[in-house]
N, C-alpha and C positions, 0 to 999 in steps of 0.2 A: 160628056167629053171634056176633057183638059183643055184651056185656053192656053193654044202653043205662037200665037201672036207674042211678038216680043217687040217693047215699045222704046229700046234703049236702041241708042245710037254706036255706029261703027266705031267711036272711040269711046263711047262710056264698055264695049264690050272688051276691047283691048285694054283697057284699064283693069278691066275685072280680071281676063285672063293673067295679066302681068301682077297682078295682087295674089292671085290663086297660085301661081308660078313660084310667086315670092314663101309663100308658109308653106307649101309644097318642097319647095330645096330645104327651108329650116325643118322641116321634119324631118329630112331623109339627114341630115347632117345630125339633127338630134341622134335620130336610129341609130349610125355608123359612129357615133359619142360610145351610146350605151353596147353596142355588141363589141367593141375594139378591146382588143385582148389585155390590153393595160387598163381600162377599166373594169373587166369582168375580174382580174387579179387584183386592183383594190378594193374591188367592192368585195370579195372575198376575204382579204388581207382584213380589211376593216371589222367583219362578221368573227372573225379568227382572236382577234385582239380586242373586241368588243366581251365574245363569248371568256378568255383569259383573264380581263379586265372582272366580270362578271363573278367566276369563281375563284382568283386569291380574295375577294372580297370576302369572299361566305366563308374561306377558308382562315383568313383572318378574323373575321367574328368567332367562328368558333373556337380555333388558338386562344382569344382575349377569354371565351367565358371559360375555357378549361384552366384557363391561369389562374381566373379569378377564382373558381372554386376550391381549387388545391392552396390557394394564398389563405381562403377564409378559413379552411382545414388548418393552416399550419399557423394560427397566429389565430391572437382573441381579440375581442371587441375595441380594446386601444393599438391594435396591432404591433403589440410584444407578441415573439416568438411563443409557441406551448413547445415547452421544450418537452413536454410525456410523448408529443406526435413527430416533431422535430429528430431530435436521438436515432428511433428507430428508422426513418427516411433517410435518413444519414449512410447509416452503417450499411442500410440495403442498397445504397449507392456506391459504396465503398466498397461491399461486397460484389457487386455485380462488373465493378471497374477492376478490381481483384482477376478477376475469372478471365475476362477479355485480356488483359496482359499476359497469364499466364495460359492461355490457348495462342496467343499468338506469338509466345517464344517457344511453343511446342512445335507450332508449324517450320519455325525456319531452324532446329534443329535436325 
């Protein structure tokens, strides 16, 4: 059997109560912190902009290495132009910008 004798005093128990009372309110205040609807939309907000934060990153590494390998393409080891690869990139830009002007003065006749 359990020793249900208690050897503390009428005010050492009101002490304990009033202690117990005390982390008791700061929990239920923490609780009503974390379920309060302006912190459940920042902590969302936060995950929203974390995850955005996250992927223009990768999306700018990968922009940087497509640059860089179309750069290494058009231009040699002292980074002068190769004009043999240069020329035709050109012209397929000029051609392709060609086409878009000339479809969209087709549309607004």
């Amino acid at each position: 059997m359990a020793d249900t004798s208690d050897t503390r005093t009428p005010a050492q128990i009101e002490a304990d109560i009033r202690r117990r009372r005390d982390v008791l309110a700061e929990t239920l205040d923490e609780i009503g912190v974390r379920v309060h609807p302006k912190t459940i939309v920042g902590d969302a907000k936060a995950k929203v902009v974390s995850h955005v934060d996250h992927t223009v990153g990768r999306a700018y590494v990968q922009v940087n290495r497509v640059v860089s390998e179309v750069r290494a393409q058009l231009t040699d080891e002292d980074g002068a132009p190769r004009m043999e690869r240069v020329v035709p990139v050109a012209l397929l830009a000029v051609g392709v910008v060609g086409l878009l002007v000339v479809g969209t003065r087709r549309r607004r006749r």
